[in-house]
Residue, then its C-alpha position, 0 to 999 in steps of 0.5 A: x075812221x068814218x066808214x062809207x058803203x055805196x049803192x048804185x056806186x058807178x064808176x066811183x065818182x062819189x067813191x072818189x070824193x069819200x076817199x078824199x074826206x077821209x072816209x073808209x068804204x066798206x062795199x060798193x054795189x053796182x049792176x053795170x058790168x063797165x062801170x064795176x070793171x073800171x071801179x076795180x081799176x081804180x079802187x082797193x074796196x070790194x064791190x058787188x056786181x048785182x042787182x040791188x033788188x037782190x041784196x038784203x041789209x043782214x048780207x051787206x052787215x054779214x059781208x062787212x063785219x058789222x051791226x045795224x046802226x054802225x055804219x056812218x054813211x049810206x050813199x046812193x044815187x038811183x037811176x034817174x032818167x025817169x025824172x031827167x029833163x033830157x029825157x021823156x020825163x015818164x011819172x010812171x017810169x019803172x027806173x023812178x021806183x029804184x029809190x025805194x030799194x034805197x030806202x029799203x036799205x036805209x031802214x035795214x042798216x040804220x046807218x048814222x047818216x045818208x046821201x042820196x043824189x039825184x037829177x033836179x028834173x025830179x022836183x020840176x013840173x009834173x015829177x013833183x008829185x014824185x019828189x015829195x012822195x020821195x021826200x015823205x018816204x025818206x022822212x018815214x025812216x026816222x031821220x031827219x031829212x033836208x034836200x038842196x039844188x046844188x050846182x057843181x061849178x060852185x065845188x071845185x068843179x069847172x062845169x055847171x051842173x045842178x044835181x038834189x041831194x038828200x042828207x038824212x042824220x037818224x033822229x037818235x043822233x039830234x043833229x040837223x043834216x047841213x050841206x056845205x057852203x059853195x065857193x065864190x070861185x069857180x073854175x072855167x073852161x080855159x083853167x080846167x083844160x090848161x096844159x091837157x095831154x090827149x091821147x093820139x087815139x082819142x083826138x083821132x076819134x073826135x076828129x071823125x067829126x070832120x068828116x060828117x055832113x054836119x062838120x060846116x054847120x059846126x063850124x059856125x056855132x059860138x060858145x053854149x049854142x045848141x047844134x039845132x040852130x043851124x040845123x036844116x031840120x032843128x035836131x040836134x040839141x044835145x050837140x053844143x059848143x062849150x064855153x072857154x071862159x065859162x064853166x062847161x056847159x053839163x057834161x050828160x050821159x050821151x046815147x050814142x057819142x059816135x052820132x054827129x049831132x050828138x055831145x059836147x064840143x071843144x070850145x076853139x077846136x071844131x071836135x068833140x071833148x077828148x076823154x081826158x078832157x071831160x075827166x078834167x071837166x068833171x073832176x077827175x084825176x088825170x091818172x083815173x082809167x076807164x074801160x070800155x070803147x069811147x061811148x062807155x067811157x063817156x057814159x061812164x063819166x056823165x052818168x056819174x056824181x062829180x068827185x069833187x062836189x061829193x067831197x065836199x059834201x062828205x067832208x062837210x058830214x064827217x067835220x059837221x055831222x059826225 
């Protein structure tokens, strides 16, 4: 069986799309005290709550009984909000150097092939010097390395939401990394969220909205509009309407989902998406469980990689790679 282990692993959103390739994961590896917690929930495979900068190749080898260059597949996906467009986009923000731990334990374990995935912030504008130091970086670990902008919607997943990949096959393999071929279908709104079942304790939290000094001004927005068009005071773009007849617009990480102006709005209902609606939006199981308030579990999903693009990948590596 093809083995996996996952850095910076999250809640399991490519833990999940692995698992449907086939793979088997050996150890997960996450720092955030939520996102271990609902992995656990959903998972068999062990997984360290620790911090990366922490944990040496010879552990993780020791931990999972095997040698160097065994292992098939090294994931990860370092934070990003250093290179998001969303974000202030500071070169020098220290959460951009994290890759290096990655490639650390590249050159450590000496798996057959990695997936490193990252936001397409990282190659636009003034982070592109950072993008081909990354890429030159990852290329020194002797692997041949290819990078794609990939967009989610064209994988199974009805959202639009465009992530880099970074495949590297160790040189000693003579195989060149592929990526698999996108679909011409992609799967909108209206299909995704077709004979949904919220929970009353989610509805009634969304439906919180209605009570703001902003719940008129909401009311007005047509699908994709931003909430900083009707504002009196141009805030509040991060608060958009979605499509129906569309992919979603990105599902992201929200700050504070309990702020007004702040999310993603249902496309006919003046509210916010439920939880498990933006399961479905960002391809997840219906029957997969979060833990935490409504902002964790929020975060939890958009700060993920999207289950069904990453098997996509995984199968196209274990069929075409290995």
């Amino acid at each position: 069986m093809v083995t996996v282990i996952s850095t910076f692993a999250g809640c399991g959103g490519s833990s999940l799309g692995y698992k449907w390739a086939g793979f088997k994961e050996l150890l997960a590896i996450d720092n955030n005290k939520n996102a271990v917690e609902t992995f656990r929930l959903n998972f068999d495979c062990p997984i360290w709550e620790r911090d990366i900068k922490t944990i040496a190749g010879k552990e993780i080898l020791e931990f999972c009984k095997i040698k160097v260059g065994e292992l098939d597949v090294l994931d990860g996906s370092p934070p990003c909000q250093g290179f998001s467009t969303a974000g202030k986009r500071k070169v020098k923000d220290s959460r951009n150097d994290l890759f290096k731990e990655f490639i650390r334990l590249i050159n450590e374990l000496q798996s057959k092939v990695f997936v490193m995935e990252n936001v397409s912030g990282m190659m636009k504008g003034k982070m592109k010097g950072r993008f081909n130091e990354i890429m030159q970086a990852l290329k020194d670990t002797g692997y041949n390395v290819k990078c794609k902008l990939m967009n989610a919607m064209w994988y199974e997943v009805p959202q639009s939401r465009r992530r880099l990949f970074f495949i590297g096959v160790r040189k000693d393999l003579n195989l060149e990394p592929t990526f698999p071929k996108p679909n011409k279908i992609c799967i909108i709104v209206k299909e995704a969220l077709k004979d949904i079942e919220n929970k009353e304790w989610e509805l009634n939290w969304v439906n919180h909205i209605k009570k703001s000094v902003i719940y008129p001004r909401i009311c007005k927005m047509k699908f994709g509009e931003s909430y900083q068009k009707y504002s009196p005071n141009g805030s509040g773009f991060t608060l958009s309407r979605n499509y129906l007849n569309k992919p979603s617009v990105t599902i992201t990480k929200t700050v504070n989902h309990s702020a007004s102006s702040d999310g993603t709005l249902h496309p006919i209902e003046n509210r916010k998406h439920t939880i498990t609606e933006i399961k479905r939006l960002c391809s997840y199981p219906d029957k997969f469980r979060f833990v935490g308030n409504f902002t964790e579990q929020w975060a939890r999903i958009g700060n993920s990689v999207m289950p069904k693009m990453m098997y996509y990948i995984a199968k196209n590596i274990k069929e075409n790679i290995l």
